[in-house]
BALOKOL-838756 format. One line per 3 residues: number of its first residue (from 1); their letters; for each residue z, x, y of N, C-alpha, C, CB. Coordinates in steps of 0.2 Angstrom, whole numbers. Glycine has a CB too. Layout:
<rs>
NUM	a	Z X Y Z X Y Z X Y Z X Y  ...
</rs>
This chain:
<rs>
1	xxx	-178 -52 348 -176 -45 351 -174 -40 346 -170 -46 356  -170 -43 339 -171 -37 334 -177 -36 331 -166 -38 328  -182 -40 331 -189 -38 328 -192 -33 330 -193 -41 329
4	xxx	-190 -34 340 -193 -29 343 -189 -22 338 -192 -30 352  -182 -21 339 -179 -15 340 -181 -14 331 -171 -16 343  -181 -17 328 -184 -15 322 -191 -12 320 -183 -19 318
7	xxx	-196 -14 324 -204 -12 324 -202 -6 328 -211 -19 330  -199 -5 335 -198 1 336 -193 7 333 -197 0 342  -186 7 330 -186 11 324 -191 11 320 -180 11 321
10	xxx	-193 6 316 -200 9 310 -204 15 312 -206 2 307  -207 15 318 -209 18 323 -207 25 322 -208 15 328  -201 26 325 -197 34 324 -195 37 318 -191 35 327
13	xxx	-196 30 311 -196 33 305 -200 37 303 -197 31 302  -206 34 305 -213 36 304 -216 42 307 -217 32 306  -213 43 312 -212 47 316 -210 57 316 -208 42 318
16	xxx	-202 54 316 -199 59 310 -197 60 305 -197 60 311  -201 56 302 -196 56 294 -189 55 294 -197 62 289  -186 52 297 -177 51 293 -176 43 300 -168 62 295
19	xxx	-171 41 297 -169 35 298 -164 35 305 -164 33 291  -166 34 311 -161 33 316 -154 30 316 -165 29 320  -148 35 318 -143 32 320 -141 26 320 -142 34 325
22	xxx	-144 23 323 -141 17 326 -144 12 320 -145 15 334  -149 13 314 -150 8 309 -145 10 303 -159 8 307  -143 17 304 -141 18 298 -132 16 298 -144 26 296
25	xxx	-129 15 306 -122 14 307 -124 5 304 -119 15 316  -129 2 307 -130 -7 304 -129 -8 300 -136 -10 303  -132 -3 296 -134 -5 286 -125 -2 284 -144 4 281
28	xxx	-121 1 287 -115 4 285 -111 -2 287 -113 9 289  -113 -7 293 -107 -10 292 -108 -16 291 -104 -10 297  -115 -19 288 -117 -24 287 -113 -28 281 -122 -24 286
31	xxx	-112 -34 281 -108 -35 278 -110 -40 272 -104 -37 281  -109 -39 266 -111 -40 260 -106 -46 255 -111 -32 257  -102 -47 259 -99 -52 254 -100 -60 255 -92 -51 254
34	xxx	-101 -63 251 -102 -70 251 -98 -76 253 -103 -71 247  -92 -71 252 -85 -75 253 -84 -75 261 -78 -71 248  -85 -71 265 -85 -70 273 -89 -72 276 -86 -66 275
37	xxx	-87 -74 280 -90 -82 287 -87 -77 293 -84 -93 287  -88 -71 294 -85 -71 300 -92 -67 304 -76 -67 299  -97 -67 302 -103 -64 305 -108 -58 300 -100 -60 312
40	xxx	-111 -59 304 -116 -52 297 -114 -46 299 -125 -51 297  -108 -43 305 -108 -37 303 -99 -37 301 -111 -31 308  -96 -32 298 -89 -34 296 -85 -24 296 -89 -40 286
43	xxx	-83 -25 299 -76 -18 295 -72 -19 290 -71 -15 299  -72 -18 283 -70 -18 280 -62 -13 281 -74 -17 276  -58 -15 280 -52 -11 282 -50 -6 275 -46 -16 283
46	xxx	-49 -1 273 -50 0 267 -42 0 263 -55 6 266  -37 -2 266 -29 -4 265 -30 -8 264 -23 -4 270  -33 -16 268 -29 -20 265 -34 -24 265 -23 -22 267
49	xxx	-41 -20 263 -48 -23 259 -46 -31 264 -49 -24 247  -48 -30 270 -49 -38 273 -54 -37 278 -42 -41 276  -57 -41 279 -63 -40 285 -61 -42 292 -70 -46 284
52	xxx	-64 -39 298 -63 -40 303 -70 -38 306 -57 -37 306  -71 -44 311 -78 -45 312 -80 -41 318 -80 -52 313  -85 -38 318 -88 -31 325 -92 -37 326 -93 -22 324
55	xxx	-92 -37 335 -96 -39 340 -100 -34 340 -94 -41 346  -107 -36 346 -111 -33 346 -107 -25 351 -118 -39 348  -104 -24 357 -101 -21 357 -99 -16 356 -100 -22 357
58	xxx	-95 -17 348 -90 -13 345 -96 -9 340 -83 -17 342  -102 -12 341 -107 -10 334 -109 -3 340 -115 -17 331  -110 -6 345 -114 2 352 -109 5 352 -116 1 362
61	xxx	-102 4 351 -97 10 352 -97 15 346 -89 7 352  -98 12 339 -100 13 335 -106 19 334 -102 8 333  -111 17 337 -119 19 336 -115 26 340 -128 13 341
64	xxx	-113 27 348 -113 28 352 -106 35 349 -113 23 357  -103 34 346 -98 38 344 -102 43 335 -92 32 343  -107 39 333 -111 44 329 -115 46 330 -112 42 325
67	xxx	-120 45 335 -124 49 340 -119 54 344 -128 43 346  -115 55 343 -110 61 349 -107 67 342 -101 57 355  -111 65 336 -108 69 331 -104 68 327 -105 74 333
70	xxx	-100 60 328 -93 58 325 -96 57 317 -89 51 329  -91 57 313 -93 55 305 -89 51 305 -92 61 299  -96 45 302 -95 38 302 -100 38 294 -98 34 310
73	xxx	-95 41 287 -99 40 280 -96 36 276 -100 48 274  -90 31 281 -89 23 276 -83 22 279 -88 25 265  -82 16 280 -76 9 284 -73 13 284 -72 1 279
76	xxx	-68 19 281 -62 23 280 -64 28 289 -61 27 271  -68 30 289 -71 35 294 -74 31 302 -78 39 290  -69 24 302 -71 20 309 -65 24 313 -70 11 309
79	xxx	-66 26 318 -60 30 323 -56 24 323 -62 32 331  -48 29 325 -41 23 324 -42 21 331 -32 28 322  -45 22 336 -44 19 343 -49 11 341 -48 26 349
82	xxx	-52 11 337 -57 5 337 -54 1 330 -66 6 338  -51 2 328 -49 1 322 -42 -6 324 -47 11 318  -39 2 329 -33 -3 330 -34 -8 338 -24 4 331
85	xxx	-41 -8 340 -44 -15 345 -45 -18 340 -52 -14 351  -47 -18 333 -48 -25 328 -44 -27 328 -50 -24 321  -36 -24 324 -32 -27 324 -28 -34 328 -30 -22 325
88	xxx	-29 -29 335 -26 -33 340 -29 -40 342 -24 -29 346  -36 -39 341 -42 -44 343 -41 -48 337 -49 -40 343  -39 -48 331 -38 -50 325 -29 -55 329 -36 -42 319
91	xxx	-25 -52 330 -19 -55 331 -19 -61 335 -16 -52 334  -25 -58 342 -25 -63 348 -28 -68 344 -30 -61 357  -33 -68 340 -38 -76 335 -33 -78 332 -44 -74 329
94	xxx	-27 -74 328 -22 -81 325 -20 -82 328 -19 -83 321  -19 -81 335 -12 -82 340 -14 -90 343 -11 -75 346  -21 -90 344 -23 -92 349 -27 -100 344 -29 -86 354
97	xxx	-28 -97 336 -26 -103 331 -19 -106 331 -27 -100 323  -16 -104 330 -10 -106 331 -6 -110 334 -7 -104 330  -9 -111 341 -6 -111 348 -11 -119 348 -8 -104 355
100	xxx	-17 -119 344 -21 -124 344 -20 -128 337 -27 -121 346  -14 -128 331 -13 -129 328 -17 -128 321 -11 -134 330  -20 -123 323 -24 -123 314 -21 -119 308 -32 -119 315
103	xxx	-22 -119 305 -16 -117 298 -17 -110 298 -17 -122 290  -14 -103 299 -15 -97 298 -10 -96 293 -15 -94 304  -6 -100 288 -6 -97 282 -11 -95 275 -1 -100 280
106	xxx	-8 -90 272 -12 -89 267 -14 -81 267 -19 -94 268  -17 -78 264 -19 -71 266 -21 -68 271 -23 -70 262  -25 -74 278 -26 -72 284 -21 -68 287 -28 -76 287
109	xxx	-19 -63 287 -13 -60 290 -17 -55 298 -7 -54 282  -12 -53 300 -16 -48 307 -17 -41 304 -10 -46 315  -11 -38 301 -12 -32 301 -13 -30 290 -4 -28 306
112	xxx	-15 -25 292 -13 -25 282 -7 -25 279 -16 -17 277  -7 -27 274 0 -27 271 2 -19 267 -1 -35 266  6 -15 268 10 -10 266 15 -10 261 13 -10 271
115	xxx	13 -8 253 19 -10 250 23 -3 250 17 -14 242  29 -1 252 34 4 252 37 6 245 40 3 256  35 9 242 42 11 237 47 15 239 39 14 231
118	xxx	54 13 237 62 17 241 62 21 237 69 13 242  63 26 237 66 32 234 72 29 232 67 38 238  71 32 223 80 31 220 88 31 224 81 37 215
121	xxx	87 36 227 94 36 232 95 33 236 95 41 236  90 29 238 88 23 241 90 16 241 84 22 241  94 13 240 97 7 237 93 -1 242 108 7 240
124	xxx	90 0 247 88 -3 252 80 -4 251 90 -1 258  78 -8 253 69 -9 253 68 -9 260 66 -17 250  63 -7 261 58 -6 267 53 -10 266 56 2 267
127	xxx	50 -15 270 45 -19 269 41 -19 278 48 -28 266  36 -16 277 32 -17 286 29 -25 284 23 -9 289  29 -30 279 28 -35 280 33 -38 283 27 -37 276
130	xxx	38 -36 286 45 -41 288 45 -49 291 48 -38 294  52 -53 291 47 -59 295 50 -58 301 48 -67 293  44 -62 306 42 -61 312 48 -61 317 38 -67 314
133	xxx	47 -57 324 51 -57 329 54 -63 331 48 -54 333  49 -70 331 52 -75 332 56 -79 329 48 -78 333  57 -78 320 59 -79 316 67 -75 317 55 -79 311
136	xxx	66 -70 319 73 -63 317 78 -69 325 69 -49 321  73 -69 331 76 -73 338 79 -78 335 70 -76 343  73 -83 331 78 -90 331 87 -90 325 72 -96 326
139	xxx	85 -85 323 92 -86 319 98 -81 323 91 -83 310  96 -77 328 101 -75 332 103 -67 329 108 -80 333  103 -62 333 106 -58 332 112 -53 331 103 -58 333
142	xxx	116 -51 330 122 -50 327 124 -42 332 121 -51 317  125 -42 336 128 -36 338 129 -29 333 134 -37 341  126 -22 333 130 -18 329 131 -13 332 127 -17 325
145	xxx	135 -8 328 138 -4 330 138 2 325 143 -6 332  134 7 329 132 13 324 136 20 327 122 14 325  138 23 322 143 27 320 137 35 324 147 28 310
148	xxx	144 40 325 140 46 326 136 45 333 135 46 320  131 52 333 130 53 339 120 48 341 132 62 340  123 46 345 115 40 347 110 43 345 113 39 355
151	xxx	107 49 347 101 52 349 100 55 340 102 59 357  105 57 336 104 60 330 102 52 324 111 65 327  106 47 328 106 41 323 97 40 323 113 33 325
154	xxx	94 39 327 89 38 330 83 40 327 89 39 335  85 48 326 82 55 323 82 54 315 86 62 325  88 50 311 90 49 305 87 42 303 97 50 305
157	xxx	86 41 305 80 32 305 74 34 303 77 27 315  72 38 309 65 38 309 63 43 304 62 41 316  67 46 301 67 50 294 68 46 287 73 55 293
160	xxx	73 42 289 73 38 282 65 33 283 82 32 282  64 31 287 56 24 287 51 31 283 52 20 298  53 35 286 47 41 283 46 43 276 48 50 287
163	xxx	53 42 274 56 45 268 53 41 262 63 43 268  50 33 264 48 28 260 43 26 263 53 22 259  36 32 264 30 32 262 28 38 260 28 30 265
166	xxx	21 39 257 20 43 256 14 49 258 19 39 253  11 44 265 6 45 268 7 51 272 5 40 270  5 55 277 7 60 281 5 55 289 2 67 278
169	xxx	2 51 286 1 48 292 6 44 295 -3 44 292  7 36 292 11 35 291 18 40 296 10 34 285  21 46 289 26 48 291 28 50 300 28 52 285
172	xxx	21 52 302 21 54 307 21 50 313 16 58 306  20 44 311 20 39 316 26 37 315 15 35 317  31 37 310 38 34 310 41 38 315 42 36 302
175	xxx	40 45 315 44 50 318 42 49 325 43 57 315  35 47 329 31 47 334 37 42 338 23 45 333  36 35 333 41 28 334 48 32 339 44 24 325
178	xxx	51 38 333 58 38 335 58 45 343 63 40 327  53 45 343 50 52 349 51 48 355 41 55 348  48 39 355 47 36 359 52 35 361 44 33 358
181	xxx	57 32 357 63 28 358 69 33 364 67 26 350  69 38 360 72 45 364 71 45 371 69 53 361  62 47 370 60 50 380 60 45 382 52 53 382
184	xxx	62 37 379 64 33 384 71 31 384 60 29 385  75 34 383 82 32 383 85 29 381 83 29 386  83 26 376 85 19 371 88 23 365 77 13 368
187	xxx	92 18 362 96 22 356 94 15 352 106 24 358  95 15 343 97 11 338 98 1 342 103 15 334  103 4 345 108 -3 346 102 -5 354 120 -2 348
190	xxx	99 -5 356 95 -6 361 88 -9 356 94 0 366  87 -6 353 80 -7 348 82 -13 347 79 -3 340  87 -13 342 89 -18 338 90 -25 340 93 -17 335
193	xxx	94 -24 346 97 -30 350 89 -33 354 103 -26 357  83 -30 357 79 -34 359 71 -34 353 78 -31 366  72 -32 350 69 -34 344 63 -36 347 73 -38 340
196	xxx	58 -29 350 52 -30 353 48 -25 353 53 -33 359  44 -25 346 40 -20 344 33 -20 347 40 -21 335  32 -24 351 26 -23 358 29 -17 362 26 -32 363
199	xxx	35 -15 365 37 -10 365 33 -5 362 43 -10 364  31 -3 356 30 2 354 24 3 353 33 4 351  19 -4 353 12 -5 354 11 -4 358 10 -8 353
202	xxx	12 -4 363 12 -1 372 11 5 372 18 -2 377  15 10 368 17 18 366 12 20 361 25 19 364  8 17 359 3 18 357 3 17 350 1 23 360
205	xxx	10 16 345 12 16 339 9 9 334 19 16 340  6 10 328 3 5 326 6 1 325 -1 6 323  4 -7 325 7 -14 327 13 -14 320 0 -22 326
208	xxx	12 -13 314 12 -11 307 18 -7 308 6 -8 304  20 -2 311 25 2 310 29 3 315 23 6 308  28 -3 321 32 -5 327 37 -11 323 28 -8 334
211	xxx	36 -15 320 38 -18 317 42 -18 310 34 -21 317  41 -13 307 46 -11 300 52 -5 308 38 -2 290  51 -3 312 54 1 315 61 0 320 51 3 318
214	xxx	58 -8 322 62 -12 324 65 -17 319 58 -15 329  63 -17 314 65 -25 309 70 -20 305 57 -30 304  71 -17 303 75 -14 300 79 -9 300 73 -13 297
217	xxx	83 -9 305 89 -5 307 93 -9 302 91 -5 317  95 -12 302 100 -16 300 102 -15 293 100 -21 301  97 -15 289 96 -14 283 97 -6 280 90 -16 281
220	xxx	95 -1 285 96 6 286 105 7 287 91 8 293  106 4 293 115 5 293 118 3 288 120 1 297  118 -2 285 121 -5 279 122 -3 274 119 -8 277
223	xxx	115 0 273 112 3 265 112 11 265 103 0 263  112 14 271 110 22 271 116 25 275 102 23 275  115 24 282 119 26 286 125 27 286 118 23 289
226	xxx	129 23 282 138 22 280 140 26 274 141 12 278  131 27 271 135 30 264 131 38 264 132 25 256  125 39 266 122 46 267 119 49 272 117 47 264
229	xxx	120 51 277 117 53 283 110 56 280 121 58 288  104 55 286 97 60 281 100 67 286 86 57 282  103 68 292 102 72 295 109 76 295 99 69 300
232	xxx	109 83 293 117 86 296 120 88 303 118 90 293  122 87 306 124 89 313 128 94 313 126 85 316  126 99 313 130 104 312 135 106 323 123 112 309
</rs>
């Protein structure tokens, strides 16, 4: 069936002189390393240079999204809507390893790994690698109690997580995170207490930065909140 579809683009090469859409997304995503087993086509992630494998599917969403105009000139220019279906599609496979006891340590991780650097004033580390919701469950969680008024402490979070990246992206989805929490009611000590950053992957916030959002309040009170507010309340 690809022989056919390859006799017929050579065809419209020949045709019109230039290379059809749909061969030249293939040849973009085909995948070139030796060390990968996960199929012949791959998205390279370009954070955290790890492969995730396109079905046949996600290759027509592909084609179908650069046939409409979209610019697709290398891995970094895959839209964040199919980008972050890898992800998650990535998660359900070591979930569903795991559940079937196969060993998912090692560098197979879900999402890319994020190194933060803190700003000097900063006494605390920020790590979106945190360990896992299940891991934070099993050891129990410790009630807290955050000074000042709810809705600004919330607003002063989501500034400080921003604070310790660089990115504009990134910072903007720290702040989206604390947009969310607000229009739905929740304050700091509700975060914290159910420690359930699927919450915010629902809300459309990447997996990566639901999880430094939720995992690190504590370290934020501790280290930031008792000693500098980021926000003044006039």
């Amino acid at each position: 069936m690809l022989n056919n579809r390859d006799t017929q683009l050579d065809a419209e090469e020949n045709a019109y002189g230039k290379h059809p859409i749909w061969r030249r997304v293939y040849a973009l995503m085909k995948c070139d390393s030796s060390a990968c087993h996960l199929g012949p086509y791959c998205w390279l992630d370009p954070v955290g240079k790890k492969h995730y494998r396109l079905r046949t599917q996600t290759l027509r969403r592909l084609v179908t999204y650069a046939e409409k105009g979209g610019v697709l000139e290398s891995h970094k220019y895959v839209p964040d809507e199919i980008q972050e279906e890898l992800y998650i599609e990535e998660q359900q496979r070591l979930e569903k390893e795991k559940r079937k006891g196969g060993n998912i340590a090692g560098p197979r991780t879900p999402y890319p790994p994020i190194n933060i650097n803190v700003l000097p004033s900063h006494p605390a580390r920020v790590d979106i690698t945190a360990p896992t919701v299940s891991s934070v469950k099993s050891k129990g969680v410790s009630p807290l109690t955050i000074p000042g008024f709810r809705d600004v402490a919330v607003k002063e979070y989501g500034e400080w997580l921003a604070s310790n990246v660089s990115d504009e992206t990134l910072k903007a989805t720290f702040r989206q995170a604390s947009d969310v929490t607000l229009s739905d009611g929740f304050d700091l000590e509700h975060i914290y207490k159910d420690q359930n950053p699927e919450f915010f992957v629902g809300k459309g916030i990447k997996p990566g930065i639901a999880r430094s959002f939720v995992e690190n309040i504590r370290d934020w009170l501790e280290n930031v909140k008792k000693a500098v507010p980021v926000l003044e309340v006039v």
